[in-house]
N, C-alpha and C positions, 0 to 999 in steps of 0.2 A: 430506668434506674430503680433499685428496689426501693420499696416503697418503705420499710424501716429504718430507712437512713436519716439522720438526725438535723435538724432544722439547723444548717450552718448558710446562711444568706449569701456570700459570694461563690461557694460551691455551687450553691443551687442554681443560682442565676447561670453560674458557668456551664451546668450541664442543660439547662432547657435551651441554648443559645449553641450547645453541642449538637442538642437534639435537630435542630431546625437543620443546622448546616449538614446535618447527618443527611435526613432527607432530600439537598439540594442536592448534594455528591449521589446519592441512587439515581434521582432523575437526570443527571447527568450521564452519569453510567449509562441508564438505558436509551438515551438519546445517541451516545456513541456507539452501542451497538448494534439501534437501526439503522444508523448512517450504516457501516460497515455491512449489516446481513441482508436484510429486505429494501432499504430506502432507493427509491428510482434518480437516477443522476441529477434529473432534474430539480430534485428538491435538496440536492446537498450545500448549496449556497443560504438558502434559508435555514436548512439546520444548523450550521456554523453559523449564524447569526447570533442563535436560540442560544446554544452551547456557550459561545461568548458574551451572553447577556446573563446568564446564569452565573459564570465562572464570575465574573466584574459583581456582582449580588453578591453571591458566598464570600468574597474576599473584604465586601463592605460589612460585610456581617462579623467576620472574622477575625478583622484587626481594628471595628471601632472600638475610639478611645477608652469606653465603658469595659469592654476584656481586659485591657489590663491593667484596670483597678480591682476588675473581679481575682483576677488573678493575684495580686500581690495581698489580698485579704484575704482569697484562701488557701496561701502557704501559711498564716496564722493560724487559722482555723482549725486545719490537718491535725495541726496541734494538741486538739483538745477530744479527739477520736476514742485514745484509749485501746481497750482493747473489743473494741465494736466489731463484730464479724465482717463489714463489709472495710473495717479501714486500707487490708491490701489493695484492694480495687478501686477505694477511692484515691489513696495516692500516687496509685499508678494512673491513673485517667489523669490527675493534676499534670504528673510528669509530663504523659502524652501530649494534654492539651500545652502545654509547656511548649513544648518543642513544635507543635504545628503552629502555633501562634508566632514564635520565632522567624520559620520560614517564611510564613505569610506577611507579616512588617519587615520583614527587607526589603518587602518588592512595594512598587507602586502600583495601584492600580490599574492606571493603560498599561502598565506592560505584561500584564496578567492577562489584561483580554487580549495583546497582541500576539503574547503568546499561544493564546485560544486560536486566535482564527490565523495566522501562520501557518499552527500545527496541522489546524481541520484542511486549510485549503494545500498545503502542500499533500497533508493524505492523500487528497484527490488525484491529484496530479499524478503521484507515486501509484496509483492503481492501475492507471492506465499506461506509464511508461515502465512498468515492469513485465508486464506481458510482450510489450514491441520492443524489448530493449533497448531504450532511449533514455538515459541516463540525461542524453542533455536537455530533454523537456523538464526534470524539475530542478536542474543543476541553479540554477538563479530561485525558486522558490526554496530548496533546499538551504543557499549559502543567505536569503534573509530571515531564516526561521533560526537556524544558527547565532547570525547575529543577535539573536535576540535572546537565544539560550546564554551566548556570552555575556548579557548584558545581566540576568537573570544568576550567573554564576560570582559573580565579582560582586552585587550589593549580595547575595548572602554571604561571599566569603568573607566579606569585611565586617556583617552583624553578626555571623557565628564564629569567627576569628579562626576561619579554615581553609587550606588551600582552593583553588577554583574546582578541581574535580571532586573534593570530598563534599563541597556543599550539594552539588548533583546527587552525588552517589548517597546522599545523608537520607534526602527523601523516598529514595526504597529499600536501604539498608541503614536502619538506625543506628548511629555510634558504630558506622564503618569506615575505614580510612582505606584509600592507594595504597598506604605503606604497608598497611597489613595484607592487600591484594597484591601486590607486588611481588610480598614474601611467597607469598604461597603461589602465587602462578608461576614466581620463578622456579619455584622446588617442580612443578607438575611437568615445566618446561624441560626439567631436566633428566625429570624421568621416563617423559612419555614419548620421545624417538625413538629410544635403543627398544623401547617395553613394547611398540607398535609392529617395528621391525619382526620382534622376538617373535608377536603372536602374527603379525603375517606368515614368519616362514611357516612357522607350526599347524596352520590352515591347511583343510586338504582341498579336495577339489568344489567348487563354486556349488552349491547349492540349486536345486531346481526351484525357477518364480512359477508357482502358480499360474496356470493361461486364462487368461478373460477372452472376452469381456466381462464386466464382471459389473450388471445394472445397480446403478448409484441407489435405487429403493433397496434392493439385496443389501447393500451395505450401509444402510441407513438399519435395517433391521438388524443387524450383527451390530453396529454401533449401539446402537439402544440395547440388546441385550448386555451386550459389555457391561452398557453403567449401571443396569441391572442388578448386575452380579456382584459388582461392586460395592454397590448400596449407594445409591444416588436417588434421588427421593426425586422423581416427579412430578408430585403436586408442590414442587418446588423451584421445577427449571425446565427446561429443554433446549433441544442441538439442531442447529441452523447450520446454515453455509456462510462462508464468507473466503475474500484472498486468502487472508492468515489466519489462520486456526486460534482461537482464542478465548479465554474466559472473564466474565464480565456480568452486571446488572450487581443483584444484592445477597444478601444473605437469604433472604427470605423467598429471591426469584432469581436462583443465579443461571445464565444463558453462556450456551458453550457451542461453538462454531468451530465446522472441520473443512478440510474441501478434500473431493474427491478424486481418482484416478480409475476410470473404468478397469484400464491394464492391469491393473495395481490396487487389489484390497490391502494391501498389508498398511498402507503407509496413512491412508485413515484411519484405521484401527486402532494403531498405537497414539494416532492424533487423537483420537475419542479418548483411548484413555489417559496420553499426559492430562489433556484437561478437564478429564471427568477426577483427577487427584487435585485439580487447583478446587471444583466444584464441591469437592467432599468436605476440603478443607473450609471452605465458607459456609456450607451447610452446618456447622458443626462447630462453628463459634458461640461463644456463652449468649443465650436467651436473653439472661437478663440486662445485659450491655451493647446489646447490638447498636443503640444510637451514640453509641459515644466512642473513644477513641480507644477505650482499654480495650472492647469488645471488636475493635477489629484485629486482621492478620497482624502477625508481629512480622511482617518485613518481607523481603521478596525473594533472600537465599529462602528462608522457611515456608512461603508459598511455595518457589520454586521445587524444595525439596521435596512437597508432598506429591507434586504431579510425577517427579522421577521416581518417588518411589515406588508409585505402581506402576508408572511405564516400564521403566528397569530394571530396578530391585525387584518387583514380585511378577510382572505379568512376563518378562524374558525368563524367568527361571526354566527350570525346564520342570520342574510341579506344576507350573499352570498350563504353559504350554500342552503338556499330555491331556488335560482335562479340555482344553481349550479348540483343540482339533477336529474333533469328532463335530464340536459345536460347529466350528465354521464346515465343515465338509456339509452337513445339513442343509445350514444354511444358504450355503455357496453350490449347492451339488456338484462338489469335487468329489477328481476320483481320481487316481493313478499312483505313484510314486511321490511326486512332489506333493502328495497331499499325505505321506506317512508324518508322525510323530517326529521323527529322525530328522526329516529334512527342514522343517519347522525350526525345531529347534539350531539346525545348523543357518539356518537364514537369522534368526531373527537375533543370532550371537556373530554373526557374519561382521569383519572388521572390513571396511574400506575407505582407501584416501577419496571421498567425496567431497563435492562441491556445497552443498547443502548442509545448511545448521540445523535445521527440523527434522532431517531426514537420518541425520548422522549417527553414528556407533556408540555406546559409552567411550571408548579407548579415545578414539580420534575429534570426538563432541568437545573436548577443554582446549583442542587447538583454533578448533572457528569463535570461541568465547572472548581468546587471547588475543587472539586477533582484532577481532572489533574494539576490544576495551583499549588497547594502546592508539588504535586507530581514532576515537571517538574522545579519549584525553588528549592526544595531539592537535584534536579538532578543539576544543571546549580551551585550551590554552595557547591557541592563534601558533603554534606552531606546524601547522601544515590548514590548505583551505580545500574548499569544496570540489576543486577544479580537479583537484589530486587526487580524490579519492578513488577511481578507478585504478590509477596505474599502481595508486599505493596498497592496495584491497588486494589485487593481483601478485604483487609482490611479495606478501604477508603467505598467502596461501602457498606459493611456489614455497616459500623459505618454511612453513610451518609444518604444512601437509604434505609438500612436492606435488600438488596438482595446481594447474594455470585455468580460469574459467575461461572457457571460449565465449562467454559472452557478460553481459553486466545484467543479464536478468537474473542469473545461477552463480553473481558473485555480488556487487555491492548492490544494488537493486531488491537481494531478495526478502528482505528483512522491514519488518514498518515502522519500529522504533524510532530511528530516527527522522524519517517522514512526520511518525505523529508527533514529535517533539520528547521523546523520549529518551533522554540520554541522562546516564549514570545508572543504567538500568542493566549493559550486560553483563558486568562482574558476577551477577546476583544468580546466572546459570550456571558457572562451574561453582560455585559457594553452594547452589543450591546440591547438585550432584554430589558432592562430597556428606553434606548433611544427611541428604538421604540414605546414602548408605550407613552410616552412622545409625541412623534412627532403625533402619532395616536392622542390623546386626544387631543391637540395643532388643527390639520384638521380638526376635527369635530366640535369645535367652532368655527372655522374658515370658513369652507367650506359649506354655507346652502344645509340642504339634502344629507346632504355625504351618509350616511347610505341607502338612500332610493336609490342613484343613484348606491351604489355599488349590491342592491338587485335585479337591474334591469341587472346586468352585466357589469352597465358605470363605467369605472375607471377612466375614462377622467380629471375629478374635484379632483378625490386624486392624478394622476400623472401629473394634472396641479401645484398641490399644492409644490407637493415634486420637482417640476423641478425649480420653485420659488425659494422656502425655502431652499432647499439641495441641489441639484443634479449641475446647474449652478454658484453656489456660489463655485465648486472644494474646492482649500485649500486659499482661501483669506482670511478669516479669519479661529481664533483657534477652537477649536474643542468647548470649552467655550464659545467663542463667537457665533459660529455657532448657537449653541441648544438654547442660550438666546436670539438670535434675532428670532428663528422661535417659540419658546413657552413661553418668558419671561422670563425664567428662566435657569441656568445652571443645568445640573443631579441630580435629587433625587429620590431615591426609593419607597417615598413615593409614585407618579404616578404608577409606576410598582406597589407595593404590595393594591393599591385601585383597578387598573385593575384587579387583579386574586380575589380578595372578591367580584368583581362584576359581574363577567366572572363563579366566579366555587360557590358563596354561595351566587348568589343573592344580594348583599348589595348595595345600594347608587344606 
């Protein structure tokens, strides 16, 4: 906290009591992502111990009685600010801490740590029966981690006076509602069959894959250059393996995990980079707030949005891809046809009805989002159980995409959110897609030569841009406010659905 900020005693207390809990949630973090990258099986039971000894602490820490006296003293306080340089930041961290304090006195404590090791031990479970495709080894670990998420949904909906699914969805997208996901998935819903169709027909012939094998060190090297190039700082983080591909630890040491396919370098690649765009984003949060609650990310459509928009916004373009070829041909010691520019770029704009949500297209990626999110509200409101979920997962996909998974590894299996206990979390990928392109289009009038500099390799001018507009702005302001002071405007889909007519049919 800066150090010129004025002797206000319940502030203060509030943010050294910030600070601590800051710290527990990092080692938290990093405990979660040894479990998932390096930790030997053997010791996953005592990590889930650790994890749910910490969680049950920070929530002691969080909601004793003492916060929310600190807190109702300094909504007076705030008061008396003036016009002090740091007052936006400080009343936005009050807001923050506001609303986390909220979440956390709904619940009780054992159900905070049941929730902890639920989550951890079902993980486990779910790592092993998605490989064998055995849904029904975590189908009973699954339907008590649930029970518990519903339990967890109903005291916040009745402390924060919200339906069951918005109190989930509140803790990764702040002040977001179903009804406003609803609108807009309905609208995406309605345009993205006939607009699928359109650019299917319009496809010409299948593209050449690249032939491997293609040794996981080679593509550890081409990963690391990526983030390189991107501007991922190093002496900051590094890229492990894991099931799911994912970003995590802190600001200060953020760790990013892919997993490989000898056959197939393509599909780490773009895994390296969605999550070298969450990495950047947390590298690149305000210095001086980092322990406290303004200084983190504003939410998880606007995480979300930064890793698309280098995955899809800037690194599918076909500017980066022409610069980007030569690299992998080096690296990869490819040669032939399927290694020209052309066929690159027709691959990596290539639409298809997949099974896979990691794997997926821009065009077809809003229909695997849709899907889990009505599937995962139907779960959170006891109107469908766990039993169901495969026939109803299948069903979804047939009616959404028109492809039926032949198995429950590459349909409801493949995904760890809800294993880890993460639910109200999928809306926050098509929210995120939409913003990014938003933000994309916003840089590029903004930023002269964006395009020519990202051709050349420079990313310098777009992650100067985003360190501006997003990345130092943390949570000072709303997530509304955020997008309409960087693009003029708050969320519409219109940007997003002109991107893909321009992207996959030529238009405008």
């Amino acid at each position: 906290m800066p150090s010129q900020t004025p002797l206000l005693p319940a502030l203060d207390s509030l943010t050294k009591r910030f600070s601590r809990l800051s710290a527990m949630e990092d080692a938290q973090a990093f405990l979660h992502w040894d479990m998932a990258a390096v930790m030997p099986d053997g010791g996953a039971e005592t990590r889930s111990n650790q994890i749910a000894t910490l969680t049950g602490l920070h929530h002691d820490l969080l909601t004793a009685p003492e916060v929310a006296d600190w807190i109702a003293a300094a909504e007076g306080e705030i008061n008396t600010l003036g016009d002090h340089p740091d007052a936006p930041w400080l009343m936005a961290n009050l807001r923050e801490i506001k609303r986390t304090h909220a979440h956390a006195t709904a619940l009780p404590g054992d159900l905070v740590e049941a929730l902890s090791r639920a989550s951890n031990a079902c993980e486990r479970i779910w790592r092993k029966a998605r490989p064998a495709n055995d849904f029904a080894s975590v189908r009973e670990p699954l339907a008590a981690l649930l029970s518990l998420v519903r339990q967890s949904a109903q005291a916040k909906s009745e402390a924060l006076g919200v339906d069951l699914y918005d109190a989930l969805l509140d803790e990764y997208e702040p002040g977001g509602s179903s009804a406003r996901v609803d609108a807009i998935f309905g609208d995406l819903e309605a345009f993205l069959p006939g607009f699928l169709q359109e650019v299917l027909d319009r496809q010409g012939a299948e593209p050449a894959l690249p032939q491997g094998p293609f040794p996981i060190d080679l593509q550890k090297e081409l990963g690391r250059r990526a983030m390189e190039t991107l501007g991922f700082d190093f002496n900051h983080g590094r890229l492990d393996v894991s099931a799911h591909p994912f970003c995590g630890g802190s600001p200060r040491d953020v760790r990013l995990t892919t997993r490989y396919d000898e056959a197939d370098f393509t599909k780490a690649l773009m895994g390296v980079i969605h999550e070298t765009g969450h990495a950047l984003y947390e590298q690149g949060l305000p210095e001086a707030w980092l322990d406290q609650p303004v200084g983190r990310a504003r939410g998880m459509s606007v995480h979300e949005s930064q890793s698309l928009l280098h995955e899809m916004q800037a690194c599918r373009s076909a500017e980066f891809i022409a610069y980007a070829t030569p690299v992998w041909k080096e690296v990869l010691g490819g040669s032939g046809p399927a290694w020209e520019v052309e066929n690159f770029q027709r691959l990596y704009t290539r639409v298809n009805r997949g099974f896979i949500r990691v794997d997926a297209d821009e065009v077809t990626y809003p229909a695997h989002v849709i899907l889990r999110y009505r599937l995962e509200k139907d779960l959170i409101e006891g109107k469908m159980e766990v039993e169901h979920i495969p026939e109803a997962w299948n069903a979804a996909m047939e009616r959404l995409l028109g492809v039926t998974p032949p198995t429950d590894t590459v349909g409801c299996l493949q995904d760890i959110h809800w294993y880890d206990g993460a639910w109200g979390y999928f809306p926050t990928y098509t929210l995120g897609a939409m913003t990014a392109a938003q933000l994309f289009d916003a840089a590029r009038t903004q930023v002269p030569g964006l395009m020519e500099s990202i051709g050349t390799g420079n990313f310098a001018p777009l992650l100067g841009w985003l360190r501006e507009n997003i990345h130092r702005k943390g949570c000072l302001l709303t997530t509304d406010e955020l997008l309409t002071q960087a693009t003029g405007r708050p969320l519409e889909a219109s940007v997003f659905e002109r991107h893909l007519r321009r992207r996959y049919l030529g238009e405008g």
